[in-house]
PLY file of the C-alpha trace (Angstrom):
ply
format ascii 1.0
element vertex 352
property float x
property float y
property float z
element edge 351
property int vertex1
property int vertex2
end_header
94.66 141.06 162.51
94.69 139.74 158.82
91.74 138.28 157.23
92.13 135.36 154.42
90.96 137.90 151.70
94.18 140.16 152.46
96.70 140.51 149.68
99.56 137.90 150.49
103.29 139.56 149.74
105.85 137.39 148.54
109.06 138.37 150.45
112.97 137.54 148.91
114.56 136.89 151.97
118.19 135.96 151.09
119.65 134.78 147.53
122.81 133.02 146.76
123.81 131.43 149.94
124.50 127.56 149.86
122.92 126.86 153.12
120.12 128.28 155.43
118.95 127.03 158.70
115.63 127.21 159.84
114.12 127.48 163.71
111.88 128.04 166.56
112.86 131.67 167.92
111.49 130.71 171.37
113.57 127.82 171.59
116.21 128.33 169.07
115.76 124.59 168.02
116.38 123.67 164.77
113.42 122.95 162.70
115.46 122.15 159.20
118.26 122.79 157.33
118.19 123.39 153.82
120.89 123.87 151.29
121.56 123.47 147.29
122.60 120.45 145.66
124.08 121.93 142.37
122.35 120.96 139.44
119.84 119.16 141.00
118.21 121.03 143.44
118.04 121.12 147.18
118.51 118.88 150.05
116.99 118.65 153.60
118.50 117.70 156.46
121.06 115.90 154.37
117.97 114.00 152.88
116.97 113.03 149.15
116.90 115.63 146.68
113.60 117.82 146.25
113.17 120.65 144.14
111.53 122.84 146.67
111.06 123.16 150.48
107.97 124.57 151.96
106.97 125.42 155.54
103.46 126.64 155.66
102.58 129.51 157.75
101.80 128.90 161.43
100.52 130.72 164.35
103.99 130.53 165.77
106.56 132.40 164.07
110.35 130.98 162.58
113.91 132.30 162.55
115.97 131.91 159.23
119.44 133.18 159.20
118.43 135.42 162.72
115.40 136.70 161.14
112.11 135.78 162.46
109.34 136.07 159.93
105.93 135.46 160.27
103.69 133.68 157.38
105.17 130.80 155.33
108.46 129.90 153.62
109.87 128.75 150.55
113.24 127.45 149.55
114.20 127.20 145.82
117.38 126.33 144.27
118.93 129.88 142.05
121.57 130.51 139.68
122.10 130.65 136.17
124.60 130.66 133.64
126.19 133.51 134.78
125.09 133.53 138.44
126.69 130.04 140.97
124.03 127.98 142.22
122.33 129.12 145.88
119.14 128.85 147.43
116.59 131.67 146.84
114.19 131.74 150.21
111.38 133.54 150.06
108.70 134.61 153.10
105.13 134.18 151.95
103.20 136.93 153.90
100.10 138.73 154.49
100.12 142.25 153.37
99.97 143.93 156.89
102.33 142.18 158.41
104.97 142.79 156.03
104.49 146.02 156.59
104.55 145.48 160.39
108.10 143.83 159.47
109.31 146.68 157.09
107.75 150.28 158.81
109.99 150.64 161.64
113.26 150.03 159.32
112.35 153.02 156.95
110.96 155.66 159.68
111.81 155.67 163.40
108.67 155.70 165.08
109.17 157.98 167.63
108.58 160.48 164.64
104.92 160.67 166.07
101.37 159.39 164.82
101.13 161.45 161.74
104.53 161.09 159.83
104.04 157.48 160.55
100.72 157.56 158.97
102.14 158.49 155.64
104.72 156.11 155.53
102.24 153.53 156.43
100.13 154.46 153.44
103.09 155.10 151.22
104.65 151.75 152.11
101.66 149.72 151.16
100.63 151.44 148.55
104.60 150.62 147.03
103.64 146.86 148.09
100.88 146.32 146.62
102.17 148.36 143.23
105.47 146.19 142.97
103.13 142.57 143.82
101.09 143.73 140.45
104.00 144.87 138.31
105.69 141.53 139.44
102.71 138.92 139.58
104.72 136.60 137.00
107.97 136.88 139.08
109.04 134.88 141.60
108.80 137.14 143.77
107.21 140.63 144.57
109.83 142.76 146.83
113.25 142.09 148.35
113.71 142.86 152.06
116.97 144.89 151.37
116.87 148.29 150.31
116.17 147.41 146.45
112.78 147.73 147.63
111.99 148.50 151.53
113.89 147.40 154.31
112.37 144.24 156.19
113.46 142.85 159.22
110.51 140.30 159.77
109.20 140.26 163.83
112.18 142.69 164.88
110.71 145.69 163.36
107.23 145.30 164.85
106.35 147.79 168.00
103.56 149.74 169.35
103.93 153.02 167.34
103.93 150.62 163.99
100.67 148.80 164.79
98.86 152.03 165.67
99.81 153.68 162.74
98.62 150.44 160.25
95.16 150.29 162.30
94.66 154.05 161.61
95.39 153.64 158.10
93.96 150.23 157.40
93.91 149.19 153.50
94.38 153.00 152.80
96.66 153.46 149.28
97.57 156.08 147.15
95.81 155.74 143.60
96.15 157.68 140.71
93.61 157.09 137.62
92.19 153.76 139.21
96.06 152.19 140.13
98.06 152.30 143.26
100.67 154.76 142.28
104.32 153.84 142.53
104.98 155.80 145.67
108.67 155.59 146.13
110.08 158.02 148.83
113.91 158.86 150.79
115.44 160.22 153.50
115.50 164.08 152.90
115.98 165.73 149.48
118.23 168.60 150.52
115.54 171.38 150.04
113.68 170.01 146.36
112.40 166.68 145.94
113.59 165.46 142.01
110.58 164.20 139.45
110.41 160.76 138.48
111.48 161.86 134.60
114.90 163.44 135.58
116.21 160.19 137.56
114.66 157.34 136.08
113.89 159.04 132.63
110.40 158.06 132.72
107.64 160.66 134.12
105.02 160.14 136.09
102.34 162.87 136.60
102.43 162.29 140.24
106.01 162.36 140.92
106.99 165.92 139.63
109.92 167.97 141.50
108.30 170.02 144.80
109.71 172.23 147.43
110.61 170.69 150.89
110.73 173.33 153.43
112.51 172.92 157.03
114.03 169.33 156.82
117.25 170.82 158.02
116.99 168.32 161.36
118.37 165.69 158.55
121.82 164.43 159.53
122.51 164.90 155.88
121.11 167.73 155.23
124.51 169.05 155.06
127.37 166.34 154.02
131.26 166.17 152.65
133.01 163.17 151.10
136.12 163.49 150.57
137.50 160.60 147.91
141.16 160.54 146.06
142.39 160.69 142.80
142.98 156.93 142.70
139.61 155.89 144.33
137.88 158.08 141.98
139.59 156.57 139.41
139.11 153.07 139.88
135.34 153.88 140.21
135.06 155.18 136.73
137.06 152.21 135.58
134.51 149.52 136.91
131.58 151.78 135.25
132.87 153.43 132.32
136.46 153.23 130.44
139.52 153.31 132.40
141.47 156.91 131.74
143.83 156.26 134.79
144.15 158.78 137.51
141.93 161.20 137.70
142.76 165.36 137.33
139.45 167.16 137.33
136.10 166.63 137.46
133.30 169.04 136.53
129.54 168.68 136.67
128.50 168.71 132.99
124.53 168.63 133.39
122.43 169.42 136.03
118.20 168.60 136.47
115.92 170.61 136.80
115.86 170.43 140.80
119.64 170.70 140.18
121.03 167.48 141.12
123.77 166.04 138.59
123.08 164.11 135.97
126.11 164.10 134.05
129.45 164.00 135.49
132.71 164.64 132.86
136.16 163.27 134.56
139.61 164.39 132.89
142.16 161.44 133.63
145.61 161.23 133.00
144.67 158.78 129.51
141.69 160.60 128.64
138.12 161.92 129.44
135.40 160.51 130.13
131.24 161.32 130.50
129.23 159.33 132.69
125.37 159.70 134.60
125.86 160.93 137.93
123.66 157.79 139.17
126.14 155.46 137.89
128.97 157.81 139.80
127.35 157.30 142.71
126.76 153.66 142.54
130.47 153.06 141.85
131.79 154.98 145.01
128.94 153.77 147.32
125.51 155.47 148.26
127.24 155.77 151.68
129.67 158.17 150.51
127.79 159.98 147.56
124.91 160.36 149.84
122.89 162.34 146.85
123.43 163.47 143.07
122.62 167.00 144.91
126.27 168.06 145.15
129.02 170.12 143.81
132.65 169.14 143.71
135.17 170.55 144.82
139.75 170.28 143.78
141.22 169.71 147.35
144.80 168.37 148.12
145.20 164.57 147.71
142.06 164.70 145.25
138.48 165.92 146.18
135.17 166.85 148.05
132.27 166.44 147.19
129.88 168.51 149.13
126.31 167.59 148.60
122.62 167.82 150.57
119.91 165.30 150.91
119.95 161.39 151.13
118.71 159.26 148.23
117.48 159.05 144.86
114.86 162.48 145.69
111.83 161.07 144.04
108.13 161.19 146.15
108.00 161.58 149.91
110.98 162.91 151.73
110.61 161.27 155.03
112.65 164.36 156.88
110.13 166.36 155.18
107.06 164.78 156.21
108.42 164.78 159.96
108.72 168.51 159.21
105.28 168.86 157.82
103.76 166.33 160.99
105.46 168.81 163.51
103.74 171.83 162.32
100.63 170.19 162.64
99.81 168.37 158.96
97.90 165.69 159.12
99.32 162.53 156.96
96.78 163.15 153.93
97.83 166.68 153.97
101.68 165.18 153.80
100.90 162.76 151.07
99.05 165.34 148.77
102.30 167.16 148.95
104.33 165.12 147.67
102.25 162.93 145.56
100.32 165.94 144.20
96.88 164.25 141.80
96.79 161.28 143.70
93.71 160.15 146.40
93.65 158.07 149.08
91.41 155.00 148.37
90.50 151.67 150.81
88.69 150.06 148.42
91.25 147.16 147.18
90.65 144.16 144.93
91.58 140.88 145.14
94.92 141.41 143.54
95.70 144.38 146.04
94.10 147.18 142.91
92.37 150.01 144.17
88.09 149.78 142.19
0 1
1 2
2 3
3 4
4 5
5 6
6 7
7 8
8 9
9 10
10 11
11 12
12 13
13 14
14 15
15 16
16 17
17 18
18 19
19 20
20 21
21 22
22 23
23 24
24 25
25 26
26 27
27 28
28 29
29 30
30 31
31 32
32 33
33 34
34 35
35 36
36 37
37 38
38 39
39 40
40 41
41 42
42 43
43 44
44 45
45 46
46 47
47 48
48 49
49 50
50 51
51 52
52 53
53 54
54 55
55 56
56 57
57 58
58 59
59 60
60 61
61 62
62 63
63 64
64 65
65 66
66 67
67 68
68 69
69 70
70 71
71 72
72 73
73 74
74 75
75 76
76 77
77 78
78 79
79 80
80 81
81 82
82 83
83 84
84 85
85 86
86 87
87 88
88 89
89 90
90 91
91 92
92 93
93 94
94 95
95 96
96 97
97 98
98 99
99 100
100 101
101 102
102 103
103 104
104 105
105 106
106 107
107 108
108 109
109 110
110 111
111 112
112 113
113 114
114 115
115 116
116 117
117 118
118 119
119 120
120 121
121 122
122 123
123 124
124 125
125 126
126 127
127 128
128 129
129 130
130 131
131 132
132 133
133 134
134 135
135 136
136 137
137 138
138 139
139 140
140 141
141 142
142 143
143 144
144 145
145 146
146 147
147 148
148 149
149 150
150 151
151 152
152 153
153 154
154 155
155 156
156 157
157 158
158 159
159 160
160 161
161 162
162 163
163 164
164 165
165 166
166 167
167 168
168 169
169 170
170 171
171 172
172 173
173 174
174 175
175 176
176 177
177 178
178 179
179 180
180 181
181 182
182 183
183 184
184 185
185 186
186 187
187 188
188 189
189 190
190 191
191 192
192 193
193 194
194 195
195 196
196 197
197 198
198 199
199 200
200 201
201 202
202 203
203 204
204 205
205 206
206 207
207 208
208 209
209 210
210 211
211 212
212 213
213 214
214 215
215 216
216 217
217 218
218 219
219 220
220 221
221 222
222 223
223 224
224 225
225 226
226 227
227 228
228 229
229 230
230 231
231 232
232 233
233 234
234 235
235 236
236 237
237 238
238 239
239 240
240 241
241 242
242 243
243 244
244 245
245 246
246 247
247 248
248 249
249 250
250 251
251 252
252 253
253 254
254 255
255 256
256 257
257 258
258 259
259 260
260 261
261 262
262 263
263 264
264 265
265 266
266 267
267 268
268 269
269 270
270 271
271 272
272 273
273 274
274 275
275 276
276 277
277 278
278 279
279 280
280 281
281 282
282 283
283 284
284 285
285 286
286 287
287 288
288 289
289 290
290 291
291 292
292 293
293 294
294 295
295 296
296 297
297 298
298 299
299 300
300 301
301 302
302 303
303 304
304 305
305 306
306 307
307 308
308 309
309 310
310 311
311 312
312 313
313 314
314 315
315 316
316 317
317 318
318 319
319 320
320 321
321 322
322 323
323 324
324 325
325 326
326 327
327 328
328 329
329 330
330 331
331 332
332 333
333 334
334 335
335 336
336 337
337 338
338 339
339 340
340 341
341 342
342 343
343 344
344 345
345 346
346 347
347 348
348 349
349 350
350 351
């Protein structure tokens, strides 16, 4: 149930794509087609050129692209200068049933009541955070993994709803604010503070043990990557210094992930932040900064733990904590030590 008081999230769908159609999941029947008229704006159905679309929100839901959203839409032509010209499509929706789109695509839900719980908390308290931080913007969060993963009507189930109805308006606050409670996949034994990844620290995301998250499929990883890969990598992040000889961890964090990474090439050296390492070769092969590297024939291995950035809530943690018997405020006071959980919200989604 949402009520007409409930904070409304503002949902980027899709950006940069010329064309998007727009249609009744039950029947699969096209209800419009939109797509950008360059410098002008859009068009619909082949029709005169407006400079936005809008379908309001209706009891029955719509499909765009094979998404099914709930809540209204809105179609605006994008681009820039240095960006071409697409349509930006955005899902205007209330806040609990974005989350009912978003929970089940960052925690399986067979992870029982409690681990859910948190994440349910967690999530919405990161909603509501990012719709105040980006009031002015066009829109609030993305439904890729910028921000959390939404997948509209497909991700709603059972285990999803009980765990918003047990948790209903609950956030995280910290001195009066929802907090900006960011979380990952497992942190390989020591979540990292906000100050040692992002540079900026928050008194709430500090660096904190994480004890018996070894059911993580990467709790344990390898990726092995050649001299030439590793090489272009650089090139597209840093300064090109050809193929690369050896590579060394210059810096480490406190909670011992990288931070600095120095790479010897055949035309030089170079020093770069392990983040922007990892970016270049893909999160799906650097799974983690947590990792060590290693010389091996053909070029080398990196062998790392954990999955993600290892700031706030480790989710393989929290299903660690839930099956020992936690309860989900005990789980979020670990990892989000200073912070309470509040239900009071106002009307822009703060916590009075």
């Amino acid at each position: 149930m949402t009520t007409d008081a409930e904070p409304r999230m503002r949902v980027l769908l899709f950006e940069g794509r010329d064309e998007i159609a727009v249609s009744d999941p039950r029947t699969t029947r096209a209800i419009d087609r939109v797509s950008v008229a360059p410098g002008q704006g859009l068009r619909v159905n082949g029709g005169p050129v407006v400079p936005v679309w809008r379908l309001s929100g209706s009891p029955g839901p719509v499909e765009v692209e094979g998404v099914p959203v709930r809540g209204g839409l809105e179609v605006v032509a994008s681009g820039g200068p240095d960006r071409p010209p697409g349509l930006m499509v955005i899902n205007d929706v209330p806040l609990e049933l974005y989350l009912a789109g978003s929970l089940a695509r960052e925690m399986y839900g067979s992870w029982g009541p409690e681990a859910l719980q948190a994440q349910a908390v967690a999530s919405r308290t990161y909603a509501l955070q990012q719709r105040e931080a980006r009031r002015d913007e066009p829109w609030h969060v993305s439904a890729g993994t910028q921000s959390q993963v939404y997948a509209g009507m497909d991700a709603e189930a059972p285990a999803v709803w009980a765990a918003l109805a047990a948790t209903r308006g609950e956030v995280l606050a910290y001195e009066g604010s929802p907090i900006l409670a960011v979380f990952h996949s497992s942190s390989g034994g020591r979540t990292a503070s906000a100050e040692e990844v992002w540079g900026q620290a928050r008194d709430y995301l500090v660096s904190v043990e994480v004890v018996d998250e070894w059911d993580s499929p990467d709790s344990y990883w390898r990726a092995p990557v050649s001299r030439t890969t590793l090489g272009r990598a650089t090139a597209a992040v840093a300064e090109d210094v050809g193929e690369i000889v050896r590579v060394r961890v210059a810096k480490r964090s406190e909670s011992g992930r990288a931070t600095r990474i120095e790479l010897v090439g055949e035309r030089g050296t170079v020093s770069l932040a392990a983040r922007q390492l990892r970016s270049a070769l893909g999160e799906s092969i650097l799974k983690s900064t947590l990792f060590e590297v290693r010389e091996d024939e053909g070029g080398f291995v990196f062998v790392g733990a954990g999955s993600g950035h290892g700031v706030g809530m480790s989710q393989w943690g929290a299903r660690a904590m839930a099956r020992r018997g936690d309860d989900y405020r005990t789980i979020l006071s670990a990892f989000y030590p200073g912070t309470t959980i509040t239900s009071r919200l106002g009307a822009r989604g703060e916590t009075r």
